[in-house]
C-alpha positions as CSV (number, residue, x, y, z in Angstrom):
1,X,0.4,-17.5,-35.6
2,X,3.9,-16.9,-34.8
3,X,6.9,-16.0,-37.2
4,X,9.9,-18.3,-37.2
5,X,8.6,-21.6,-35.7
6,X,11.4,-23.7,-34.6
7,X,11.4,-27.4,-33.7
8,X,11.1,-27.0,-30.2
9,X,13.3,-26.6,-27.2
10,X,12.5,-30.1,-25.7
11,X,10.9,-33.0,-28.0
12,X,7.8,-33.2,-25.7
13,X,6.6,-29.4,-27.0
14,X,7.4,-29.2,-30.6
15,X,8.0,-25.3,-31.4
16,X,6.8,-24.7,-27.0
17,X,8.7,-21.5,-27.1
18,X,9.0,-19.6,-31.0
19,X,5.9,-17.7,-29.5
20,X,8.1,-15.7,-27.2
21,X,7.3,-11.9,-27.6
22,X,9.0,-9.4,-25.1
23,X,8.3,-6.2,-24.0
24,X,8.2,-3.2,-26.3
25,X,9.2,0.5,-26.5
26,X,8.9,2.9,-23.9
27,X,6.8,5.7,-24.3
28,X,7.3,8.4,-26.3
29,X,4.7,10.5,-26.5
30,X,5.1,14.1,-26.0
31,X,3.6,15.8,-22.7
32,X,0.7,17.5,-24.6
33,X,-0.4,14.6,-26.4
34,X,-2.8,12.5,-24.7
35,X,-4.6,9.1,-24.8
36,X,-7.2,8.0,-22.4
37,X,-8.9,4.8,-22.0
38,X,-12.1,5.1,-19.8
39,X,-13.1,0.9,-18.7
40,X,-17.0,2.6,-17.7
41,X,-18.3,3.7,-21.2
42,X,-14.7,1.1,-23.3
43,X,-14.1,4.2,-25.0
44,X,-11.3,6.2,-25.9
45,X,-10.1,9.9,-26.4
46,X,-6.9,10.9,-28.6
47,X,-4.8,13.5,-29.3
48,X,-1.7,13.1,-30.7
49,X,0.6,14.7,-33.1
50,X,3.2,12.5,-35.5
51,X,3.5,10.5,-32.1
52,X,5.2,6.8,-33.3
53,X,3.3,3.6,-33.9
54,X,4.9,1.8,-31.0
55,X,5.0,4.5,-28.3
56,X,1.3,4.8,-28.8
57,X,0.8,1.4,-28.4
58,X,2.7,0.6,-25.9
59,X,0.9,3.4,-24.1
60,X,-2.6,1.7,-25.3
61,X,-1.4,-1.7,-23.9
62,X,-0.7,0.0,-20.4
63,X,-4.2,1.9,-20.3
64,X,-6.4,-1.2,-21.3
65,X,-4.7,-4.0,-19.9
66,X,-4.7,-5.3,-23.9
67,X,-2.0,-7.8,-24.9
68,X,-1.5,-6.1,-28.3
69,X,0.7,-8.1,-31.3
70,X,2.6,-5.9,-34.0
71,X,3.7,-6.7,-37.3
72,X,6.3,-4.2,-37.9
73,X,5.9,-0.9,-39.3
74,X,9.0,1.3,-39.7
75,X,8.8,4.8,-39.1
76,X,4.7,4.9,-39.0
77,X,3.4,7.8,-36.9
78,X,0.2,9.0,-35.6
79,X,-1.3,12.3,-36.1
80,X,-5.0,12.6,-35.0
81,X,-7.7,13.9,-32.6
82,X,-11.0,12.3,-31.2
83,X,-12.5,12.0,-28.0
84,X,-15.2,9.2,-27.1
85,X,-14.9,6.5,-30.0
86,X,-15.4,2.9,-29.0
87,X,-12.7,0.5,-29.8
88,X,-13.5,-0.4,-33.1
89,X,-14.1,2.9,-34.0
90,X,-11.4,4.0,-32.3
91,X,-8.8,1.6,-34.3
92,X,-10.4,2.5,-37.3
93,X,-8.9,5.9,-37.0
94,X,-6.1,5.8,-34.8
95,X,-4.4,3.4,-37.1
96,X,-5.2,4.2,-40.6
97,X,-4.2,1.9,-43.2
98,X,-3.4,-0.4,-40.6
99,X,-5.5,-3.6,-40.2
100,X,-6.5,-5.0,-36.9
101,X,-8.4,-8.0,-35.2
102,X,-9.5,-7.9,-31.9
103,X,-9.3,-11.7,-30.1
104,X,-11.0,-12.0,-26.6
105,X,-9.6,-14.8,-24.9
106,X,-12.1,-16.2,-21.7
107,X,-10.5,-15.9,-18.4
108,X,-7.8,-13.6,-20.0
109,X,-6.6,-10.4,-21.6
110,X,-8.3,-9.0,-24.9
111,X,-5.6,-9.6,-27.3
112,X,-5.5,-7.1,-30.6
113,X,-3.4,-7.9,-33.2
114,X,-2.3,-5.2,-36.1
115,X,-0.6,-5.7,-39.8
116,X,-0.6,-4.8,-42.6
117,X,-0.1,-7.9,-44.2
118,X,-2.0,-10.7,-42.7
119,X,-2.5,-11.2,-39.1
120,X,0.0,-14.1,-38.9
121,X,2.5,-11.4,-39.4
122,X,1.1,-9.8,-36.0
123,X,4.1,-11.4,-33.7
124,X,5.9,-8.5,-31.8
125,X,4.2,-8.1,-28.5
126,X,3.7,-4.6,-27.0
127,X,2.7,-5.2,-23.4
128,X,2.3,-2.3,-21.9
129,X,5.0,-0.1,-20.0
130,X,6.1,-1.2,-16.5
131,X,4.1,0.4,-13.8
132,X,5.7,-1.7,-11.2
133,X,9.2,-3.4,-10.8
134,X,11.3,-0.5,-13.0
135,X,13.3,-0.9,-10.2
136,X,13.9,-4.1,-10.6
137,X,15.4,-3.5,-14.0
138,X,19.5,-5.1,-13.4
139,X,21.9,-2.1,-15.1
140,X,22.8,-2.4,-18.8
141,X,21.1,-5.5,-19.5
142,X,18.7,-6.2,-22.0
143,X,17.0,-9.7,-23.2
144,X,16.0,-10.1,-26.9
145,X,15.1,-13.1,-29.1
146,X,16.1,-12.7,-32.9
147,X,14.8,-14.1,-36.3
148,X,16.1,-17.4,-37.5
149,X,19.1,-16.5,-39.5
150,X,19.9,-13.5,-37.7
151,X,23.6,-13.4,-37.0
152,X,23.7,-12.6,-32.7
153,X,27.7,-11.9,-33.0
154,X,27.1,-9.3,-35.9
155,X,24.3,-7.8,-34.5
156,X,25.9,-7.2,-30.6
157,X,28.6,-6.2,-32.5
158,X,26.7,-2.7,-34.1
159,X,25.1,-2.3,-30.9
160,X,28.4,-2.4,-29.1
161,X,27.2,-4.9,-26.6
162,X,28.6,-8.1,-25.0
163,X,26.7,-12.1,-25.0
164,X,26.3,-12.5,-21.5
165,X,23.9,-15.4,-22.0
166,X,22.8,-17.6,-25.0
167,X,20.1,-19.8,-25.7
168,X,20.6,-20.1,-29.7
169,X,18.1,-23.1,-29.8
170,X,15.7,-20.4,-29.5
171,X,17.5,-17.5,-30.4
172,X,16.9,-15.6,-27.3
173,X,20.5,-13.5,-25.7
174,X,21.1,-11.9,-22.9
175,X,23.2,-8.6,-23.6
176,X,25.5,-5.9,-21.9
177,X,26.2,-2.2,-22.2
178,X,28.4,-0.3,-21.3
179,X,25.9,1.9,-19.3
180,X,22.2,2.5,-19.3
181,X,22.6,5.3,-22.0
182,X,23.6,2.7,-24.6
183,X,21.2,0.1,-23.3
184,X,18.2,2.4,-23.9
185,X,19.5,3.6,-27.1
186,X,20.4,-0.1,-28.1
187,X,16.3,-0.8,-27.0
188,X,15.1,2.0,-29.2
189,X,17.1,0.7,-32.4
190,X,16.1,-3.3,-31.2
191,X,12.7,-2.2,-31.5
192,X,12.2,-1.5,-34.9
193,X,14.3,-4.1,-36.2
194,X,13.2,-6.5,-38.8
195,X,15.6,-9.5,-37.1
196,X,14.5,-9.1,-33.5
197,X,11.1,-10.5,-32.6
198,X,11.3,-9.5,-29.2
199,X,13.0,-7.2,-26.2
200,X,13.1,-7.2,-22.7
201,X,14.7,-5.7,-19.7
202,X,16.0,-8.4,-17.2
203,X,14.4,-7.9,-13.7
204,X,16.0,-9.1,-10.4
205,X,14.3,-11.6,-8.3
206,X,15.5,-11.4,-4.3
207,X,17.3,-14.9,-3.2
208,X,14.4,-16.7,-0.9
209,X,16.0,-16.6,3.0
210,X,16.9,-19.9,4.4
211,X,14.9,-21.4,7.2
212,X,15.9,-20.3,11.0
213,X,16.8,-23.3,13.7
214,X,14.1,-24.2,15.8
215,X,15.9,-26.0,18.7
216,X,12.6,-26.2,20.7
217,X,10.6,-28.4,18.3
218,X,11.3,-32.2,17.3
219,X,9.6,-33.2,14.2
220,X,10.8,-36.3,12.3
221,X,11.3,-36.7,8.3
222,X,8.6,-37.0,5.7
223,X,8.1,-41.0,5.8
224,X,7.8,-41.9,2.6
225,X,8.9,-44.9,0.5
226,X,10.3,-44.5,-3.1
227,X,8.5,-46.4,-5.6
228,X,10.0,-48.2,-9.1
229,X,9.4,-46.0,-11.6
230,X,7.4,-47.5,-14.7
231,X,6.9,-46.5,-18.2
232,X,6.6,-42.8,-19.7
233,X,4.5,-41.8,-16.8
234,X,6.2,-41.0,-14.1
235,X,5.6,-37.3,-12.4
236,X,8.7,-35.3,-11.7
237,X,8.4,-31.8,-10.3
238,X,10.8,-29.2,-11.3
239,X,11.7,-27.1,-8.2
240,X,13.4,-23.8,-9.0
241,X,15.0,-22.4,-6.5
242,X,18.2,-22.3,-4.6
243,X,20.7,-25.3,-4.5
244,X,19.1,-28.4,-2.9
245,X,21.6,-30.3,-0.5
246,X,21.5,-34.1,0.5
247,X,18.3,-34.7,2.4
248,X,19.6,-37.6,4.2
249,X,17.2,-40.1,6.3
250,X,16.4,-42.3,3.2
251,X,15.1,-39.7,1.1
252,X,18.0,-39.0,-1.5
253,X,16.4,-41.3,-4.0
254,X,13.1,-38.6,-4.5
255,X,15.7,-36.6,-6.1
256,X,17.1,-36.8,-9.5
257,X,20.6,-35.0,-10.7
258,X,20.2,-31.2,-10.5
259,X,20.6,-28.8,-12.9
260,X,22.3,-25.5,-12.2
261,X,22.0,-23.2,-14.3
262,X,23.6,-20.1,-11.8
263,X,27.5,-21.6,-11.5
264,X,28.0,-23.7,-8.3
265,X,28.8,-22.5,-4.9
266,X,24.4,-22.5,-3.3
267,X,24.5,-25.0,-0.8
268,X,27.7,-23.8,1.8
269,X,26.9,-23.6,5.4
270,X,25.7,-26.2,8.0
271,X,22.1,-25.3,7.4
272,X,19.8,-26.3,5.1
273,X,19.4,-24.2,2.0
274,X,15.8,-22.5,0.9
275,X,15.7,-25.0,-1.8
276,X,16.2,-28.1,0.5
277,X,13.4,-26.8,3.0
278,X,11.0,-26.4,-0.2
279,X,12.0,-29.9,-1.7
280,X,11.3,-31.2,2.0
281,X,8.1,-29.8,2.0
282,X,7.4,-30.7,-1.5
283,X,7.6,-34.8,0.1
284,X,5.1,-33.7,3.0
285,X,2.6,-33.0,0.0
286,X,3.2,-35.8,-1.9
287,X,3.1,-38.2,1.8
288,X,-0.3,-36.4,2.5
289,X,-1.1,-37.2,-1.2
290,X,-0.5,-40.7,-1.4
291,X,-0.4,-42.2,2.3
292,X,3.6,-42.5,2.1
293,X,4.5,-44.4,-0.8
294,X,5.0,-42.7,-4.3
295,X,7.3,-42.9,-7.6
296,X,6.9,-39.2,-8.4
297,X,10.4,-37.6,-8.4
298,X,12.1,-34.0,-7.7
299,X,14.3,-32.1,-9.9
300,X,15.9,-29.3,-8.6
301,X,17.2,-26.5,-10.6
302,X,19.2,-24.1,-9.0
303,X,18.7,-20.1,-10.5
304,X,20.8,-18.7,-7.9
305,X,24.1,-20.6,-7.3
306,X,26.1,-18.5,-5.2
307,X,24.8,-14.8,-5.9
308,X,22.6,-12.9,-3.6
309,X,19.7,-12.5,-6.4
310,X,18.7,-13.9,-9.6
311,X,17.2,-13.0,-12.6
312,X,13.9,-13.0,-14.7
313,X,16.6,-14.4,-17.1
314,X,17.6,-16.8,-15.2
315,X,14.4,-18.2,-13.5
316,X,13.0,-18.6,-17.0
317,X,16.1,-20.7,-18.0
318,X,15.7,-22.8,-14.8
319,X,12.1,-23.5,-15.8
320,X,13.0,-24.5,-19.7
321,X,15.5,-27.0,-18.0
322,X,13.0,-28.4,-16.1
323,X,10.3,-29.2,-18.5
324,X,13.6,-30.3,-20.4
325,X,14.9,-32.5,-18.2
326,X,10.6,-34.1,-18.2
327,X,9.5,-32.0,-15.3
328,X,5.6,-32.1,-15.8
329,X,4.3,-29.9,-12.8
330,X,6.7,-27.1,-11.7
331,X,7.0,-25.0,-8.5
332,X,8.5,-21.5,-8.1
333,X,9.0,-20.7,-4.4
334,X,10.2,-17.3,-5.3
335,X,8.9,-13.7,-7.3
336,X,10.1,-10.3,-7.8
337,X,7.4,-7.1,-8.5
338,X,8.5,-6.9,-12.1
339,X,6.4,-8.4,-14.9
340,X,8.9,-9.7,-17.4
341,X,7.8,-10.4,-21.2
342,X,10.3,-13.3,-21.8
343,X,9.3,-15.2,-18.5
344,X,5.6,-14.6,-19.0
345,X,5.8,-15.9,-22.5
346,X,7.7,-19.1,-21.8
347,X,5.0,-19.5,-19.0
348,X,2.2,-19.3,-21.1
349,X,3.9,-21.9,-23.8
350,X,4.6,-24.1,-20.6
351,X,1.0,-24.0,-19.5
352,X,-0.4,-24.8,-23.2
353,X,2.1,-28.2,-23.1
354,X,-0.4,-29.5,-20.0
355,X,2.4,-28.5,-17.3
356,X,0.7,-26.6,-14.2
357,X,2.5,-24.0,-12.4
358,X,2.5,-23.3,-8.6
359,X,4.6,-20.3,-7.5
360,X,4.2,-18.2,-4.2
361,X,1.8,-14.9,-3.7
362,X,4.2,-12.9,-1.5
363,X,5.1,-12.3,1.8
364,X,3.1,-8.9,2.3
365,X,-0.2,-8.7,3.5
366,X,-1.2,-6.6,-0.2
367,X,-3.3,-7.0,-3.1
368,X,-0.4,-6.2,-5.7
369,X,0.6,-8.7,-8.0
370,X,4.3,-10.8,-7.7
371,X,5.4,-12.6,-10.3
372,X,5.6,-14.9,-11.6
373,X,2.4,-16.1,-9.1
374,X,0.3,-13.1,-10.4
375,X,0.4,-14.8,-14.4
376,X,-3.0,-16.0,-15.4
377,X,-1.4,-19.4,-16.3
378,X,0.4,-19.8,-12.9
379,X,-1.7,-21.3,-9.3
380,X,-0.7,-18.8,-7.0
381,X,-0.4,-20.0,-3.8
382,X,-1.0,-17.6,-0.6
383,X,-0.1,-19.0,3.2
384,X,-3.0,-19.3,5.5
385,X,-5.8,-22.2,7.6
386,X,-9.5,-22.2,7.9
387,X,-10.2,-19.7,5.0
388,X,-8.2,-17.0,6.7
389,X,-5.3,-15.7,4.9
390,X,-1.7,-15.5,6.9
391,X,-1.5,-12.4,8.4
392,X,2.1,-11.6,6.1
393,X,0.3,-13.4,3.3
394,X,-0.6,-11.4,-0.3
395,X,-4.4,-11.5,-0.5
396,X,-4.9,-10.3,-4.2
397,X,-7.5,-11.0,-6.8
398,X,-4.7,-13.3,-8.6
399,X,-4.7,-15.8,-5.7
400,X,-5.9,-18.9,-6.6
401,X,-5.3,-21.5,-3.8
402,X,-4.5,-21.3,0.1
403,X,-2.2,-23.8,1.5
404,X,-0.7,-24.1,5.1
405,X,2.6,-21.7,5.3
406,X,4.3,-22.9,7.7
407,X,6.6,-26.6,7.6
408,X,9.4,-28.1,9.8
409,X,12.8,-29.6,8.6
410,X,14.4,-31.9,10.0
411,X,18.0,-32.1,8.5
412,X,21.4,-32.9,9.7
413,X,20.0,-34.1,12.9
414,X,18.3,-30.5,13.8
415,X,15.0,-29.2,13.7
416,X,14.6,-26.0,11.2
417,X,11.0,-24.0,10.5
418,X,10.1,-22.1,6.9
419,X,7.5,-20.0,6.9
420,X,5.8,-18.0,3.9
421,X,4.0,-18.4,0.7
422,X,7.2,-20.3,-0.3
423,X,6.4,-23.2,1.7
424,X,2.7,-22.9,1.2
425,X,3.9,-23.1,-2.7
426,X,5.5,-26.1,-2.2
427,X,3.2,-28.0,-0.2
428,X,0.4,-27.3,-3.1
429,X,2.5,-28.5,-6.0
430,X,4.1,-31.5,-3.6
431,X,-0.3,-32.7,-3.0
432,X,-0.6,-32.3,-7.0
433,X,2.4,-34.4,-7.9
434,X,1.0,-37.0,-4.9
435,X,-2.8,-37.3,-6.4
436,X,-1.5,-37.5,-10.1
437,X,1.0,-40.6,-9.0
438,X,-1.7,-42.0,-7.0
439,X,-4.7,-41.9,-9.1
440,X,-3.1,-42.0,-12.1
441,X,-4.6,-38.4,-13.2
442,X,-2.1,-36.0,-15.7
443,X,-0.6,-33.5,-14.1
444,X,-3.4,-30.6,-15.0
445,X,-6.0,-33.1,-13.7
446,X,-4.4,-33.2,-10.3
447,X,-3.9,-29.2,-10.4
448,X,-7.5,-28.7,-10.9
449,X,-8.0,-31.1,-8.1
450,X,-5.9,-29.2,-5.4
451,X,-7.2,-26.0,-6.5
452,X,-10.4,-27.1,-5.4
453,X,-9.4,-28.6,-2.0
454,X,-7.9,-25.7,-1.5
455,X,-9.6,-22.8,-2.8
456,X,-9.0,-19.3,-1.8
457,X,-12.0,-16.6,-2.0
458,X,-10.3,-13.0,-2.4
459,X,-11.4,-10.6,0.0
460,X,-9.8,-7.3,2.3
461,X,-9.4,-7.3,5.5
């Protein structure tokens, strides 16, 4: 149960995104004091000395891979010693007068939730601190989501920081410092604070490169012929990513009015944009889907505008637009290494609404994870034929499905080629938009029905 349930962000998902819970404190905890999970025996040793509630847990969350939910507890520290206790036993002493429940979820992360109260109260997520993407973290920025009835402008006011960004619907704000100094100081105080359910750094995510000419190859458009649209149950797929231009050759009608939500300025230059190869690609699936005749519709949302990068900020914006403006499957042609709270939570409350999620593995032949691909609730989509992954391709355990990576574009008369995880993305969520229009399935049916057309079986190589 969350705190502060609103009435929703779009009608369709009444209260979709008061669970959002962001990233908690960084660790604390004093060189000689230790805590160590070991996964062979699931138990753990302690020793720590006044060492503060969320420091520990945070540290906790890291080792066990635990998604671990807080109700507040000002100024409660830790002083004990213990080596070998399981869990429970474990809990029992490391938190004291604390309560705790542990929820295992199937297919996902053990969830523990601690209060004092009532578990209900258990609504500040500690996830762990960042082993991967730190450097992703954009200077003097922080993301937080406050209480109803917090006041934003007092508050960024004490913490001497500026509104950048606003989403009051939700209460979530993007703030900025006037250095990292007060940023980290401003997280420390954020942290404990009764009116702010959640924190989070904001994390760059690299602009997607356009496709390159290839003069040498002569491939014509998708052929495809627009259906009427009838009732409530149309599919539209969301498509966040860089601006989309025209398409020309009779195909303008697939796409309905984008949303920007970066400023203007994306789609300059004669070429096509990274967002116009992936919306092209997106009408291959849905051609291959349905023989060449479909109503399903794409609405592009451009996170980028002009600017070289984007944001976890902004990528999760561009995906609450969507599902606002009735996306109902979405694809994310893009990721970064850092694993953001706020995007990870709107994610999840996405997924729950019935809306699957395609996104691309990465264009490095590794096992690590890219986000927003590597989220349990996401299909992540790796490039490759014939069971054998593309030799650039990611090839981790969080790989779900294996598309082709490779697509040509014809625009403006010329022949263009995109190659990646990107396109394999696209052509994945373009077949699932195609089999729900054409055999009338929801949106998750069709999902299911693509990831197992196209399965992928992790394995090194």
């Amino acid at each position: 149960m969350i705190r502060g349930r609103r009435n929703g962000w779009h009608a369709a998902l009444p209260a979709w995104l008061a669970g959002c819970a962001m990233l908690a404190a960084a660790l604390r905890l004093a060189a000689a004091e230790t805590l160590t999970w070991r996964p062979e025996t699931q138990t753990l040793d302690a020793e720590l000395e006044a060492a503060p509630l969320i420091p520990v847990l945070d540290r906790l969350a890291t080792k066990t891979g635990w998604h671990i939910y807080l109700e507040p507890v000002p100024g409660k520290t830790i002083t004990t010693k213990f080596t070998g206790l399981s869990r429970g036993e474990a809990m029992r002493v490391l938190l004291g007068d604390l309560n705790y429940a542990f929820a295992p979820q199937p297919g996902g992360p053990t969830r523990l939730f601690v209060f004092r109260s009532s578990r209900d109260a258990a609504t500040k997520l500690i996830s762990g601190i960042p082993t991967d993407g730190a450097d992703r973290r954009i200077p003097n920025q922080l993301v937080i989501k406050i209480m109803p009835g917090t006041d934003i402008e007092e508050l960024a006011k004490r913490l001497g920081a500026k509104i950048i960004g606003r989403l009051d619907k939700i209460g979530v704000y993007r703030l900025a410092f006037e250095d990292d100094k007060a940023r980290d100081a401003a997280r420390e105080t954020l942290l404990d604070d009764p009116e702010v359910e959640g924190v989070d750094y904001n994390y760059t995510v690299d602009r997607p490169p356009a496709p390159q000419a290839a003069p040498g190859r002569h491939v014509g458009p998708p052929q495809l012929t627009l259906k009427p649209t009838t009732g409530d149950g149309r599919v539209v797929v969301g498509l966040i990513d860089t601006a989309v231009q025209p398409l020309g050759n009779g195909l303008d009608g697939f796409l309905l009015q984008a949303i920007s939500v970066a400023g203007g300025g994306g789609a300059s230059g004669s070429g096509p944009t990274h967002g116009t190869s992936m919306a092209n690609t997106l009408l291959l699936g849905l051609q291959h889907a349905t023989g060449g005749s479909t109503a399903a519709r794409i609405l592009p949302v451009d996170v980028y505008g002009g600017n070289p990068l984007a944001s976890t900020y902004d990528v999760t914006v561009g995906i609450m637009a969507a599902v606002n403006g009735g996306a109902n499957v979405i694809n994310l042609s893009l990721g970064t290494t850092a694993d953001s709270a706020f995007l990870r939570s709107v994610i999840e409350s996405v997924s729950k609404s019935g809306i699957p999620i395609f996104a691309a593995a990465g264009n490095q032949p590794v096992t690590t994870p890219t986000y927003p691909a590597a989220y349990p609730q996401v299909l992540a989509v790796t490039a490759g034929q014939n069971g054998q992954p593309a030799p650039y391709a990611n090839f981790g355990s969080f790989v779900d499905v294996m598309a082709p990576g490779s697509t040509v574009v014809n625009y403006g008369g010329q022949t263009y080629v995109i190659t990646g995880t990107s396109a394999a993305s696209a052509l994945a969520a373009g077949q699932a938009a195609g089999l729900a229009d054409a055999k009338n399935l929801t949106p998750a049916q069709a999902a299911t029905q693509v990831q197992s057309q196209m399965p992928f079986q992790p394995a090194t190589r």
